[in-house]
C-alpha positions in Angstrom: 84.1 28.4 41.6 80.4 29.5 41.0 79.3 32.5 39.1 77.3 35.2 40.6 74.0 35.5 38.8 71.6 38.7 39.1 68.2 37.8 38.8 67.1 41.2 40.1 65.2 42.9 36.8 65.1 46.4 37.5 63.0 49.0 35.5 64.2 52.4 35.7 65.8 52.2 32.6 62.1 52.2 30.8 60.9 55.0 32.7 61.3 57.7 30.2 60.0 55.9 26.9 57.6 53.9 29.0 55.7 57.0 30.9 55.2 58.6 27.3 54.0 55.3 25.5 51.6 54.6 28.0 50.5 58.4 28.6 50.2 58.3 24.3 48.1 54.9 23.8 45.7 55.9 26.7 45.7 59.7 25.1 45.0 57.8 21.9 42.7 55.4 22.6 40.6 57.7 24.9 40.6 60.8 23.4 40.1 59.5 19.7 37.0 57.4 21.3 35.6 59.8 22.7 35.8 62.5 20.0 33.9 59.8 17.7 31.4 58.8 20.4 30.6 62.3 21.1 30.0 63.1 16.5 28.6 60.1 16.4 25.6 60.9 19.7 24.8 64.4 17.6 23.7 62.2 14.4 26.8 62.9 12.4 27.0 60.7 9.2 29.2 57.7 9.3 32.0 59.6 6.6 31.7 62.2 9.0 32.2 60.3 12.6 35.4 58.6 10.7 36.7 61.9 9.3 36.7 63.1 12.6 38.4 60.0 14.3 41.5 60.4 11.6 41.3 64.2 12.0 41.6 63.8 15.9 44.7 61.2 15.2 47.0 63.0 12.9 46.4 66.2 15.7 46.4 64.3 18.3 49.4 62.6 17.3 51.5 65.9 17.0 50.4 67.1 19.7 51.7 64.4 22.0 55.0 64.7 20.5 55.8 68.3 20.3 54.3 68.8 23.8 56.8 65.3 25.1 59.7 67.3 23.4 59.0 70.7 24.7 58.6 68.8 28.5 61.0 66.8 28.8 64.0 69.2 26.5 63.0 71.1 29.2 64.2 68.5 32.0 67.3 67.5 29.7 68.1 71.4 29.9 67.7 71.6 33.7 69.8 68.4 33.8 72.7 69.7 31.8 72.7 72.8 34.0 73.2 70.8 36.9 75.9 68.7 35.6 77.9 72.4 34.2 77.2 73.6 37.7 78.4 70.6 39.3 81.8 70.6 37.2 82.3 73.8 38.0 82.1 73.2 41.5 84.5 70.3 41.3 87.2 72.5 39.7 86.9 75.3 42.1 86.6 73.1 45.4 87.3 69.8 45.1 88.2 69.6 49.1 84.5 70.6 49.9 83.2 68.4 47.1 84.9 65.7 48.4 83.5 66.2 52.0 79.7 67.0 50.8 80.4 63.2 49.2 81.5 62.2 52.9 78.2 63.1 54.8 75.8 61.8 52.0 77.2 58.7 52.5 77.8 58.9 56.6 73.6 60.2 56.6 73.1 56.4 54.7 74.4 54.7 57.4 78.6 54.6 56.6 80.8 55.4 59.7 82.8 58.4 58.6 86.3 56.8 57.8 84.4 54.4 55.6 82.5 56.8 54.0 85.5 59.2 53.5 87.1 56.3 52.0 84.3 55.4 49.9 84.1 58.8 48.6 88.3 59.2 47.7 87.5 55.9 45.3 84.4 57.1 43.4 86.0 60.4 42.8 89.1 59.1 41.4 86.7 56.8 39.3 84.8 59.6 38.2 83.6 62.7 40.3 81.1 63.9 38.3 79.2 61.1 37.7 79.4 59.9 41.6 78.3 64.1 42.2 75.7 63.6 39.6 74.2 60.4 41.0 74.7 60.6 45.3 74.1 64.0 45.6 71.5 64.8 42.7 70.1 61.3 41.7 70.8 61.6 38.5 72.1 58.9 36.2 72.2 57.8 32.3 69.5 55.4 33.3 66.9 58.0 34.5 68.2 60.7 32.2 65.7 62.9 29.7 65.0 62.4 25.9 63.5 64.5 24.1 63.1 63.0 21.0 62.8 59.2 22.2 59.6 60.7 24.2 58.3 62.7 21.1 58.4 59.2 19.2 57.3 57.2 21.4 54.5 59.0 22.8 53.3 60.2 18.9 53.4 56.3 17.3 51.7 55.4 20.4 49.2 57.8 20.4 48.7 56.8 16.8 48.2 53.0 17.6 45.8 54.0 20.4 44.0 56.1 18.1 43.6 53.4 15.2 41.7 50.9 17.4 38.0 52.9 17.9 38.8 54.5 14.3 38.6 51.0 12.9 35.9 49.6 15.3 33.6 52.3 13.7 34.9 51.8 10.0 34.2 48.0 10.2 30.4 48.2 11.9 27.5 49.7 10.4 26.4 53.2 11.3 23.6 52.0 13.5 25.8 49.9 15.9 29.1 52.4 15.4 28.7 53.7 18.8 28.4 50.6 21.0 31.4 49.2 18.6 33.6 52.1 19.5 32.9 51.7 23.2 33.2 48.5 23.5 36.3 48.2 21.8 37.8 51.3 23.4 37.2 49.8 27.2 38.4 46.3 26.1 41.7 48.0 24.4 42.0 50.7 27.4 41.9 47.3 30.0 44.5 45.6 28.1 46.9 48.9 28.0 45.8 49.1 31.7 47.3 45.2 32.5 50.3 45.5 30.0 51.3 49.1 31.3 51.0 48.1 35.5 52.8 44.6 34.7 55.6 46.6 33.3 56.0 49.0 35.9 56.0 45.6 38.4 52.6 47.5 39.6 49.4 45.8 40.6 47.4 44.4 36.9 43.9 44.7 38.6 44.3 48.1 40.1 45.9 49.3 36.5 43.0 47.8 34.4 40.0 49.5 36.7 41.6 52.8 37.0 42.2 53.2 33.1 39.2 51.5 32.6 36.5 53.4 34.9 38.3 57.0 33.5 37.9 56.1 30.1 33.7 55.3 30.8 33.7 58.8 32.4 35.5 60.5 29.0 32.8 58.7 26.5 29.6 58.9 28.4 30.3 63.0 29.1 31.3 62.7 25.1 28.0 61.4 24.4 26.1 63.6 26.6 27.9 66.5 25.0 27.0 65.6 21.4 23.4 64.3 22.4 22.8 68.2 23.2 24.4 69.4 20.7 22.9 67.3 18.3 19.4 68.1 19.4 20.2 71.9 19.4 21.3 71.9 15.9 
């Protein structure tokens, strides 16, 4: 007798922690990056460009995370409406429950006496969750949380963040600015592969998206501080 193997690797169980890491390091990277290259173009000291970089993290940082929360406790709110709504429903008409169950699964290609049959089983198993998932596509895989988001998208904002602050600690002040860009693009193609070959998405199309938005951030930067910089 041979075993059954599943070598399918499916992802949608990273979509929630994965969207706000990614959307955190990019936010990070770019966004800390650019707030240096842009002090540093108006002639701001070195002590200054850094003190500006860690200011920008430690804001940045909560920012991310209380505005993850406040999104997706939203969604987990909406969610558990839905599944109140849907118990509710169950109790009061379980007959016209059942037969909503029926014609999902007779519009996915079931005849009707298999798909009637289909439907008694999973509702025995459990109604709700069978409801929940066939009728609202919802499931514990895809399902919202808050604070996992928050986390997530905070310690990777923070990460991001750390790269051009210690690109322009570690050069001297003349060379801080190419330093922080170069490291910034190099750091914004990697998290550009590593995010897309997650996903199962294309590497090359990730890397020069990230990558071409993140030269349009710091050269605007730049342009901002050189005129400010020249005003003052």
């Amino acid at each position: 007798m041979h075993r059954i193997r599943h070598h399918e690797h499916h992802r949608l169980d990273r979509i929630g922690w994965l969207r706000a890491a990614v959307l955190g390091a990019n936010d990070g990277i770019l966004s800390t990056a650019s707030l240096l290259v842009g002090v540093a173009s108006a002639e701001a000291g070195g002590s200054q460009v850094l003190l500006a970089g860690v200011a920008g993290l430690v804001a940045g940082a909560m920012s991310m995370a209380a505005g993850e929360y406040v999104s997706v406790r939203s969604q987990a709110d909406s969610e558990h409406a839905e599944r109140q709504l849907e118990s509710i429903e169950l109790a009061e008409d379980p007959v016209g429950e059942h037969r909503e169950l029926t014609e999902i699964y007779v519009h996915r290609g079931l005849d009707r006496k298999l798909a009637s049959e289909v439907a008694d089983q999973l509702m025995a198993h459990d109604a709700l969750g069978a409801h929940l998932r066939d009728e609202l596509g919802m499931s514990d895989a895809t399902a919202a949380r808050p604070l996992q988001a928050a986390a997530a998208s905070a310690a990777s904002f923070a990460v991001g963040a750390i790269l051009p602050i210690a690109a322009a600690a570690l050069v001297p002040r003349v060379a801080m600015t190419p330093a922080i860009i170069v490291v910034s693009l190099i750091a914004l193609a990697a998290l550009g592969a590593i995010s897309a070959r997650l996903a199962g998405a294309g590497m090359l199309r990730g890397m020069v998206r990230i990558v071409f938005w993140g030269t349009a951030a710091m050269v605007l930067s730049s342009t901002v501080g050189r005129i400010f910089g020249v005003a003052t």
